[in-house]
C-alpha positions as CSV (number, residue, x, y, z in Angstrom):
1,X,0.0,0.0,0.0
2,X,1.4,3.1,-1.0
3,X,1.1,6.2,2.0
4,X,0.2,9.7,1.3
5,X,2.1,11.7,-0.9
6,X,3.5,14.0,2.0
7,X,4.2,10.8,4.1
8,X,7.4,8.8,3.5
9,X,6.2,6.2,5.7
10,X,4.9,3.2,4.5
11,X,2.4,2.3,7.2
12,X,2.3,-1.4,6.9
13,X,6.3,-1.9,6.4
14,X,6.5,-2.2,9.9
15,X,6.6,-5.6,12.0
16,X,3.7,-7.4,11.1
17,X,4.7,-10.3,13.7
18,X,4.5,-7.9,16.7
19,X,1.7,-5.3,16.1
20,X,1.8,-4.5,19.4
21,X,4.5,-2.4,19.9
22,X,4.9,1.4,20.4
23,X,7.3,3.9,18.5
24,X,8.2,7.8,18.3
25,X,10.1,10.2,16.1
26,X,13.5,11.1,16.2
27,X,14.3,14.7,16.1
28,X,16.8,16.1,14.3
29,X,17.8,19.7,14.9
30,X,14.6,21.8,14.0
31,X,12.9,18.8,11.8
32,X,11.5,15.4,13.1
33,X,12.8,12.5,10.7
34,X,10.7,10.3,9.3
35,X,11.6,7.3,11.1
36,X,10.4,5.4,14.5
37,X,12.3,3.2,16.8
38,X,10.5,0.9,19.1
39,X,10.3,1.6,22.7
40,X,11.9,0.3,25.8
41,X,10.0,1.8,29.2
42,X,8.2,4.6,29.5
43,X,11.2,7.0,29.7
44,X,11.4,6.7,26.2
45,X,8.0,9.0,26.2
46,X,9.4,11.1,28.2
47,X,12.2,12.0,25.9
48,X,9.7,13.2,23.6
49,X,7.7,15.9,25.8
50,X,8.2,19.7,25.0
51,X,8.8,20.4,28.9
52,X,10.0,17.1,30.5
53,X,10.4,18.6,34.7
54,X,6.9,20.3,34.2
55,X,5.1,17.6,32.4
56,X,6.6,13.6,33.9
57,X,5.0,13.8,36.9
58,X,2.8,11.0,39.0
59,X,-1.1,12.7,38.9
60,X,-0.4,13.8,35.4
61,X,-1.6,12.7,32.2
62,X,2.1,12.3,30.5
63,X,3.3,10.4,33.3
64,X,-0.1,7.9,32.8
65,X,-0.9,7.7,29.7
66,X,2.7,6.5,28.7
67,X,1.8,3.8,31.7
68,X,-1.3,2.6,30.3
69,X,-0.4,2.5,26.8
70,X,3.1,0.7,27.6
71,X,1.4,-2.0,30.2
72,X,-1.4,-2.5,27.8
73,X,1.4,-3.4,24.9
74,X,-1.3,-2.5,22.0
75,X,-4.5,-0.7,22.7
76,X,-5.2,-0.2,26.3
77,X,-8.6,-2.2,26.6
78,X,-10.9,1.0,27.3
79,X,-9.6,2.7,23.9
80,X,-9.9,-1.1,22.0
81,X,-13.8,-1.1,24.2
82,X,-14.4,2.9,22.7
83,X,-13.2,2.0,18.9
84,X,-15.0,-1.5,18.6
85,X,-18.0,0.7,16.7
86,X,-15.6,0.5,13.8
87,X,-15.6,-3.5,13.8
88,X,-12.4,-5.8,15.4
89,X,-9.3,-2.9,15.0
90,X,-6.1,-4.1,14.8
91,X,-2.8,-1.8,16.1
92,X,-0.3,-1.3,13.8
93,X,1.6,1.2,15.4
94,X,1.5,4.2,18.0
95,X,3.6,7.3,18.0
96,X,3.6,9.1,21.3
97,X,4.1,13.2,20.8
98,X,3.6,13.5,17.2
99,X,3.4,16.5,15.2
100,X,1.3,17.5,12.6
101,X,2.3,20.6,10.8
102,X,-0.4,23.2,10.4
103,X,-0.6,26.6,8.6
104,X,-0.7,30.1,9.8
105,X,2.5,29.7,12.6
106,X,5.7,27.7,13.4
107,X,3.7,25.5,16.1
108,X,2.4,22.4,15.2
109,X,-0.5,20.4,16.6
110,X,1.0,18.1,19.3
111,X,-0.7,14.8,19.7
112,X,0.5,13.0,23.1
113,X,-0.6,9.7,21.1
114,X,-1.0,9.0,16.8
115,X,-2.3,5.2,16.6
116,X,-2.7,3.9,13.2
117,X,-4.9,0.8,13.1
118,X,-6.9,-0.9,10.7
119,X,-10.0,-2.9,10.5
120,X,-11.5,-5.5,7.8
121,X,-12.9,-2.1,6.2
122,X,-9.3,-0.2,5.8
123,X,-7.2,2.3,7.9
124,X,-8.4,4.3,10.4
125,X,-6.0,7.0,12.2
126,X,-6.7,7.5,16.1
127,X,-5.4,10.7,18.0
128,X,-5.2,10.6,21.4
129,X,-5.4,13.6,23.8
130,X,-4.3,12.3,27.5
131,X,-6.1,14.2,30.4
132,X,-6.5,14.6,34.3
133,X,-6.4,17.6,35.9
134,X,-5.1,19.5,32.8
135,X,-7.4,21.8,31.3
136,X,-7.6,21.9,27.3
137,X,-5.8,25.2,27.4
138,X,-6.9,28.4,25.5
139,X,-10.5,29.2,24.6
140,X,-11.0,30.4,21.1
141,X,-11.9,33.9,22.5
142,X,-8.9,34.1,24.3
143,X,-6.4,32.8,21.7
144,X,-8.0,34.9,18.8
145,X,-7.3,37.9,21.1
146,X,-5.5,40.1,19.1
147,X,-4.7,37.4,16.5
148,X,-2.4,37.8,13.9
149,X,-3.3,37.4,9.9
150,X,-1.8,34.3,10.4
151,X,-3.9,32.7,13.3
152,X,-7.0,33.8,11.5
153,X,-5.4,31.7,8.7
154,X,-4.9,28.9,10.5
155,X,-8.5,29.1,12.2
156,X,-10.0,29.2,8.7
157,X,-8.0,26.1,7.9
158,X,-8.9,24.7,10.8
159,X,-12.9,25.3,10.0
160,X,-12.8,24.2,6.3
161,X,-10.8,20.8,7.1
162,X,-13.7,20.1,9.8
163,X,-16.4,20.8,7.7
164,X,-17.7,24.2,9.6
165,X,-19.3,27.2,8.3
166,X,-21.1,28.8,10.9
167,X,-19.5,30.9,13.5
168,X,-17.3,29.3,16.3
169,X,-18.6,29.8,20.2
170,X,-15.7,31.7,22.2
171,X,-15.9,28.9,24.4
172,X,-14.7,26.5,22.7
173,X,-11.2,24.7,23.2
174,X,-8.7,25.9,20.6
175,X,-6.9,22.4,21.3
176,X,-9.6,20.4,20.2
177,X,-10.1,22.1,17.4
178,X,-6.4,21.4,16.1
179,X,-6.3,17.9,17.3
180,X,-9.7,16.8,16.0
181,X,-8.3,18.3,12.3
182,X,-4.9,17.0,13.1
183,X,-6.9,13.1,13.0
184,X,-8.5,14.4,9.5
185,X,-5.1,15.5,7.9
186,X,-3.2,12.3,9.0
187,X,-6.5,10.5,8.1
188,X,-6.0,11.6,4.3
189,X,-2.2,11.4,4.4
190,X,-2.3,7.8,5.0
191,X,-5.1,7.3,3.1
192,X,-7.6,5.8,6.2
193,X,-11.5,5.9,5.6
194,X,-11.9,6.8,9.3
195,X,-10.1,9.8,11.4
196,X,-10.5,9.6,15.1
197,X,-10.4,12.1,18.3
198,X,-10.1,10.0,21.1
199,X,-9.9,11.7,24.8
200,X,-8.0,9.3,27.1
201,X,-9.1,10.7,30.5
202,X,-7.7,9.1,34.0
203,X,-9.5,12.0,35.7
204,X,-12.1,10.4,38.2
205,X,-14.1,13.5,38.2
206,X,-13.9,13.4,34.6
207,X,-12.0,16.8,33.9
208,X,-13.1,18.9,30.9
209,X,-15.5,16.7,30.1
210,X,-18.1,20.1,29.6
211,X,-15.1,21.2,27.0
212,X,-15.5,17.9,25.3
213,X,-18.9,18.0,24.8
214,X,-19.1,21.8,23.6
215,X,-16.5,19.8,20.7
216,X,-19.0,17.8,20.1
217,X,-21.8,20.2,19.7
218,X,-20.4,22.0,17.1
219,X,-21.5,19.2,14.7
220,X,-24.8,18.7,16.4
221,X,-23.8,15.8,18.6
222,X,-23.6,14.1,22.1
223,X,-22.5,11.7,23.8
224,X,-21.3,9.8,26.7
225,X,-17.9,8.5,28.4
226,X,-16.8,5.4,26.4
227,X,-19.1,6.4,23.7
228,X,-18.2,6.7,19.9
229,X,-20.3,9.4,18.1
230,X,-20.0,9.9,14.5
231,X,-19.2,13.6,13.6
232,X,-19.7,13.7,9.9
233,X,-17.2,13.8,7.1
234,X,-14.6,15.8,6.8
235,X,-12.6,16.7,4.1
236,X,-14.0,12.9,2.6
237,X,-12.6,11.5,6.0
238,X,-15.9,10.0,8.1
239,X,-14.7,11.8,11.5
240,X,-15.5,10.6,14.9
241,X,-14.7,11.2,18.5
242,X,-15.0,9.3,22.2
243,X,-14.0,9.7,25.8
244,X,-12.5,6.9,27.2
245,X,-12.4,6.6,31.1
246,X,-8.3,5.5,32.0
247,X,-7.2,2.9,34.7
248,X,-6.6,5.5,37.6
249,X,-3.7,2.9,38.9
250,X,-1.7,4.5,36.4
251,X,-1.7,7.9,38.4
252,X,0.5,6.2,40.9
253,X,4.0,5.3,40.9
């Protein structure tokens, strides 16, 4: 199978005999090289965060999501239990931190997890956003403060790759925006029939979940934890999301 035209990576030219297996990017310098290594522990996650001392710590969603995903070896069972709408889903790989470039500024859109799986129907690209405590950063109203030509450029690109015409709410979460169209864009790279925004929560209160759902209503939709809801499609990519509800024994050391 060939990949997408911007993507050197072949997605099934890695180990077929051990699907299970996690990887991540090397850096080089200013650019990320196409290539993934397996990993070893979870300190190999922790290589890859922006803002190691501030984010590896127990209670936080870095520290437990690299836990669950590494213990589970595959698909932690909550996040297999959330994606089973799409039929039995195979791993092929996971990528924890990945970037996905995106116009209108030098950021990109941080995922803490890109899965690629596929079912008997074809690919389907997962992005993960790891929570507890963490809120899901800026509101729209307060990062379009004062926004430069080239944030309203990237919001606009934003909009059109989800499918949106109508006016955004201020309060919705900038980072869902960019991680939701982040699953789209990867979706299309690799050529998957199915883009997916999961939120891997190990908050028992269920943190954000309010910021979720406001996502979610942007397309007309609710839903519940461990719930898949179908958003639509998007940019010919059939978009959906879920909250998935983490082990909390990964919180602790």
């Amino acid at each position: 199978m060939q990949a997408g035209r911007c993507c050197p990576i072949d997605p099934l030219s890695t180990p077929s005999s051990d699907p299970q297996v996690s990887w991540f990017q090397i850096a080089d310098g200013d650019s990320v090289k196409p290539i993934v290594v397996p990993t070893k522990s979870v300190l190999d996650w922790k290589r890859r965060l922006a803002q190691p001392k501030k984010q590896w710590r127990d209670k936080y969603s870095a520290k437990a999501l690299a836990r669950a995903w590494e213990s589970a070896k595959g698909l932690p069972p909550e996040i297999r239990a959330l994606l089973r709408s799409l039929g039995d889903i195979e791993l092929l790989f996971a990528i924890p931190e990945y970037d996905v470039a995106l116009p209108g500024g030098a950021r990109p859109s941080q995922s803490d997890v890109f899965a690629l799986a596929r079912t008997h129907d074809g690919l389907v690209v997962v992005m993960v956003e790891g929570k507890v405590a963490e809120s899901f950063d800026a509101t729209l109203e307060r990062w379009q403060k004062n926004a430069s030509p080239g944030r309203m450029r990237r919001l606009a690109f934003l909009k059109n790759t989800l499918g949106l015409t109508a006016d955004l709410p201020p309060g919705v979460r900038y980072q869902l925006l960019h991680r939701a169209a982040s699953a789209v864009i990867e979706a299309s790279r690799f050529h998957a029939g199915d883009a997916v925004l999961v939120i891997h929560s190990f908050s028992p209160k269920r943190a954000s979940y309010d910021d979720y759902q406001t996502l979610l209503g942007l397309f007309g939709k609710r839903a519940s934890p461990g719930q898949m809801v179908a958003l639509g499609t998007a940019s010919g990519i059939r978009l959906w999301a879920g909250w998935a509800q983490g082990d909390p024994r990964f919180l602790k050391a």
